[in-house]
C-alpha positions as CSV (number, residue, x, y, z in Angstrom):
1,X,162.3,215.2,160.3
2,X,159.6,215.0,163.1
3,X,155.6,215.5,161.6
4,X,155.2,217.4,165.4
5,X,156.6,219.2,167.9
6,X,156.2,220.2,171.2
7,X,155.4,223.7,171.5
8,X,154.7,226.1,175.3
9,X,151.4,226.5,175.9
10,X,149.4,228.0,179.1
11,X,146.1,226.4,178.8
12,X,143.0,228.8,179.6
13,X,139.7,227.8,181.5
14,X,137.3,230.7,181.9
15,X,139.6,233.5,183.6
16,X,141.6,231.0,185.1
17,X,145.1,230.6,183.4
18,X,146.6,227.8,184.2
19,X,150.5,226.7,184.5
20,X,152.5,225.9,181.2
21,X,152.7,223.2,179.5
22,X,153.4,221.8,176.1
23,X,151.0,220.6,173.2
24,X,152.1,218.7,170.2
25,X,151.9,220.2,167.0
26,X,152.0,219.1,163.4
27,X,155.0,220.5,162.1
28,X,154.6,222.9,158.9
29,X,157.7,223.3,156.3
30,X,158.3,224.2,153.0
31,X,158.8,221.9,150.2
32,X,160.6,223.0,147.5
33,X,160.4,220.3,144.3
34,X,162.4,220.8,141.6
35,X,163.0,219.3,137.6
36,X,167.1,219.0,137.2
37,X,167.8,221.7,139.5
38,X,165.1,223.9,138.0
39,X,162.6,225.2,141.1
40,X,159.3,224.5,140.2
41,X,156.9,224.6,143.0
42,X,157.1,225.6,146.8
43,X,154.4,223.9,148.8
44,X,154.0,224.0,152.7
45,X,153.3,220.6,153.6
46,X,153.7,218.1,156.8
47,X,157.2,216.7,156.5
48,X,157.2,212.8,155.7
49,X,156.5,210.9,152.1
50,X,158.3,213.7,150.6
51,X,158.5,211.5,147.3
52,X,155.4,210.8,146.8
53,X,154.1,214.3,147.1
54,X,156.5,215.3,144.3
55,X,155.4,212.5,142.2
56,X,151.8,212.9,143.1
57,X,152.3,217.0,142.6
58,X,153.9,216.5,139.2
59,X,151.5,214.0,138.0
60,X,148.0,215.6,139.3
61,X,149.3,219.1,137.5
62,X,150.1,217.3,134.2
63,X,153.9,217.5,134.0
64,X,154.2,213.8,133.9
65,X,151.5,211.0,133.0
66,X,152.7,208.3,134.6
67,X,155.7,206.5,136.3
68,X,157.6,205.8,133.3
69,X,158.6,209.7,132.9
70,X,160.2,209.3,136.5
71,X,163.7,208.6,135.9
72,X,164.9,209.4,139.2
73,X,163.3,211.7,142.5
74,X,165.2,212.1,145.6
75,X,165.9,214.4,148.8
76,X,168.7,216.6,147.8
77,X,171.5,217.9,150.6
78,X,172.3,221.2,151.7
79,X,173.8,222.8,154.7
80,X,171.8,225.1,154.5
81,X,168.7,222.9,154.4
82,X,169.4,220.5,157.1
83,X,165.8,219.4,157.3
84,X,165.5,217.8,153.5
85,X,162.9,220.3,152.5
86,X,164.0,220.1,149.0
87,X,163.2,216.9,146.2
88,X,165.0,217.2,142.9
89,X,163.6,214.8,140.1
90,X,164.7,214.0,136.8
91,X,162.9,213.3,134.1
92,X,162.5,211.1,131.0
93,X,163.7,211.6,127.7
94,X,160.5,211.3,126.1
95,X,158.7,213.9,128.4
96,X,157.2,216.2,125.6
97,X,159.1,219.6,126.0
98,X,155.5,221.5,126.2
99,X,154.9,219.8,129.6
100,X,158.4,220.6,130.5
101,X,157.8,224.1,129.8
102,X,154.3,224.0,131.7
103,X,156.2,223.1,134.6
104,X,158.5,226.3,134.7
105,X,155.9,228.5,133.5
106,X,153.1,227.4,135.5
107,X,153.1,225.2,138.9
108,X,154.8,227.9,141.3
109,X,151.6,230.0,142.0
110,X,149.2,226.6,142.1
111,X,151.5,224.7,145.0
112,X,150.1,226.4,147.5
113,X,146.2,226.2,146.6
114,X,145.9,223.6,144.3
115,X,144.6,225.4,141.3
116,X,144.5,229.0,141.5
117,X,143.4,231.0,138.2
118,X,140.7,230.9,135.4
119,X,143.9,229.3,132.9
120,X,144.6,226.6,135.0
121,X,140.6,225.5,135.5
122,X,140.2,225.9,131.6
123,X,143.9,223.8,131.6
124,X,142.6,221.5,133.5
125,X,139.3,220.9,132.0
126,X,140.8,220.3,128.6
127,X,143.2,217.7,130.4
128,X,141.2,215.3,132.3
129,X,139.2,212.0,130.2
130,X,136.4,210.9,131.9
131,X,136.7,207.9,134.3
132,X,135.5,204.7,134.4
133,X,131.9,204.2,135.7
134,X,131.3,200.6,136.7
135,X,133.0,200.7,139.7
136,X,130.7,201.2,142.6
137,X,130.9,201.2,146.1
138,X,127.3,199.8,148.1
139,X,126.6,202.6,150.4
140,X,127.2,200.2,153.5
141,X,130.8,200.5,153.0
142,X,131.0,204.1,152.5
143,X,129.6,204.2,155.7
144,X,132.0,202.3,157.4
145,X,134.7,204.3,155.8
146,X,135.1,207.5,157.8
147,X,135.5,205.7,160.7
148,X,138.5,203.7,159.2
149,X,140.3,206.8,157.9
150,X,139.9,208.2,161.8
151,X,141.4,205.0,163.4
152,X,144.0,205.5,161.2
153,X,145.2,209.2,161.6
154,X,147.9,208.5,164.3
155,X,149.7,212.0,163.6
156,X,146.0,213.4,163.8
157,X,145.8,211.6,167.0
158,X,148.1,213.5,168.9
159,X,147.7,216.9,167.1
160,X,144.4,217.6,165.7
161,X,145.9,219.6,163.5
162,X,145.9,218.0,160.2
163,X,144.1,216.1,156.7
164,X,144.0,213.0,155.6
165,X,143.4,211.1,152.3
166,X,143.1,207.4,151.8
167,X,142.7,204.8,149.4
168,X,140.2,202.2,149.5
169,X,139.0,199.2,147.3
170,X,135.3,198.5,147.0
171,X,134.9,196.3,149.5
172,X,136.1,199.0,152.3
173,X,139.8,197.6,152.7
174,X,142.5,200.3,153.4
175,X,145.1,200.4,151.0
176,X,147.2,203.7,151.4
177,X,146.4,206.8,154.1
178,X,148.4,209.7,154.3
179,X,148.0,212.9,156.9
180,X,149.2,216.3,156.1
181,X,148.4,220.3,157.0
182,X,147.5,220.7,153.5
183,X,144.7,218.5,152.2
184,X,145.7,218.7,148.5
185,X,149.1,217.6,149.4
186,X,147.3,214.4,151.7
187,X,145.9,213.2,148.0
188,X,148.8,214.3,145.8
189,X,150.9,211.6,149.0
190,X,148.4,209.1,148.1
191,X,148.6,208.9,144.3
192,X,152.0,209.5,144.4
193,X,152.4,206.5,146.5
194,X,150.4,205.0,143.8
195,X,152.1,206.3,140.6
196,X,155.1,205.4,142.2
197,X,155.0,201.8,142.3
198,X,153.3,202.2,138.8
199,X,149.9,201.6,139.2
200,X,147.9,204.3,138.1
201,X,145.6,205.2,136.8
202,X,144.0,204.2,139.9
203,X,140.6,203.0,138.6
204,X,140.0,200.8,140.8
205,X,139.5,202.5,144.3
206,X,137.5,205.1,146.0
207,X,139.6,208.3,147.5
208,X,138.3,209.8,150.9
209,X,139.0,212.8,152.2
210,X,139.1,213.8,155.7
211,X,137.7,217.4,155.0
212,X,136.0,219.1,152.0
213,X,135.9,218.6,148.5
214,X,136.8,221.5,146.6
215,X,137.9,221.9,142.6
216,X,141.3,221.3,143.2
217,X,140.7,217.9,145.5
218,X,138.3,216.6,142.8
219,X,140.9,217.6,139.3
220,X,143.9,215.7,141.2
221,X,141.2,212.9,141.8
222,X,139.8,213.2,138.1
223,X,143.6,213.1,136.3
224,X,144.4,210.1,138.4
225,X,141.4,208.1,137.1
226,X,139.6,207.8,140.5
227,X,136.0,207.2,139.9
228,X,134.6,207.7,143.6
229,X,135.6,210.8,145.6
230,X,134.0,210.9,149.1
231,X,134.3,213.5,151.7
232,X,133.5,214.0,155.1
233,X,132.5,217.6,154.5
234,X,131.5,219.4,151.8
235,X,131.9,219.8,147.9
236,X,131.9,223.2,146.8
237,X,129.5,224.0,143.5
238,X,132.5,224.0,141.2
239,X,133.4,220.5,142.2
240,X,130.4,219.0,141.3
241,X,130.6,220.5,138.2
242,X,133.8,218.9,137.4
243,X,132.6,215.4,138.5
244,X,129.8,215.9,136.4
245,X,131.6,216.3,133.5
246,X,134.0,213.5,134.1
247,X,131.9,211.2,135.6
248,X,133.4,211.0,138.9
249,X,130.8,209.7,141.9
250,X,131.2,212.7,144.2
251,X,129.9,212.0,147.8
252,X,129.9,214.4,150.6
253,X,129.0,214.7,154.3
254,X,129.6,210.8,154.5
255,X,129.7,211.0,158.4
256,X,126.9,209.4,160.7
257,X,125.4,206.9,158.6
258,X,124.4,209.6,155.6
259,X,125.7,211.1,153.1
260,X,124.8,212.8,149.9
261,X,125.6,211.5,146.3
262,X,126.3,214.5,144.1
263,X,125.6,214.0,140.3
């Protein structure tokens, strides 16, 4: 499925309307993931890395820990769904049953938000270890950073429209960068990608975000182990909480040679 799409447009200059024309934009869908046929989650996401966005999603909200409990994940057909919006996984014998009931009970009302509620912060909190603390990034690569993540943002590029979240190592080399209209869903892609190929937790590389850093960016970053979160914009005041309590380097407003080092 195409991440954009040409869409009608009459572009307006003072009073002046002018002729149409068409504008790409990033194409929104549903997602709908789901355990052995069971729905548990609907998120509205960009279409493309489909499976690491389940595996990402399950794994940031607790369901699994790790890419052992993954014993298969894949698109599933319809004709009725003729642009793949669904993923169906299947999971591992020895996925305790409490996590499996978590998942029915609990993800549908946090796909589209992140984490919506006072139970799933307190859930959360009670979940997440603290990361490791050695690893450091010298703040002449974090600068060098947001201009990587932009070069790399091709759908971005042509529609201005959407986030992106990327991997880096300490020394400022790119290892993973995903785009999407929903920015939790950009870092669920990249640690999915991750957990995937099973290599997480990922304590070994610094996350940036292409927007702000809010609870639910810095919990999905704190479950998967990351111990630098950077963002272009802002952390809200309950995100610095949580990377105070785990640990977590939180940097924000990295853009223009500052930034400030929460913590």
């Amino acid at each position: 499925m195409p991440r954009v799409e040409p869409i009608r447009v009459h572009r307006v200059s003072g009073e002046v309307v002018g002729p149409e024309d068409s504008d790409l934009l990033a194409v929104e869908e549903p997602l709908q993931i789901r355990i052995e046929g069971r729905s548990v989650a609907v998120t509205m996401r960009t279409p493309g890395d489909d499976l690491d966005l389940a595996a990402g999603f399950l794994y940031t909200e607790g369901v699994i820990d790790g890419g052992d409990d993954l014993v298969a994940i894949a698109h599933v057909g319809h004709p009725r769904d003729p642009q793949r919006n669904t993923v169906d996984v299947r999971l591992a014998g020895g996925v305790p049953q409490h996590r499996r009931v978590m998942a029915d009970r609990a993800l549908f009302s946090s796909s589209s938000c992140g984490i919506c509620g006072k139970e799933s912060i307190d859930r959360i909190r009670q979940s997440v270890a603290r990361v490791q603390q050695d690893f450091v990034v010298p703040p002449a690569v974090l600068h060098r950073l947001p201009v990587q993540l932009a070069a790399a943002q091709a759908v971005f590029d042509q529609t201005g429209g959407l986030h992106a979240a990327a991997l880096f190592s300490a020394d400022g080399t790119l290892e993973v960068l995903r785009e999407d209209i929903g920015r939790h869903n950009a870092v669920d892609k990249v640690i999915g990608w991750r957990l995937r190929q099973d290599r997480v937790p990922i304590d070994d590389r610094v996350l940036l975000v292409s927007g702000r850093a809010g609870f639910e960016i810095v919990q999905k970053a704190a479950v998967a182990g990351i111990p630098v979160l950077a963002a272009v914009g802002a952390p809200s005041s309950l995100a610095a909480s949580l990377a105070a309590e785990v640990g977590m380097t939180l940097i924000g407003f990295l853009r223009d040679g500052r930034y400030n080092r929460y913590g």
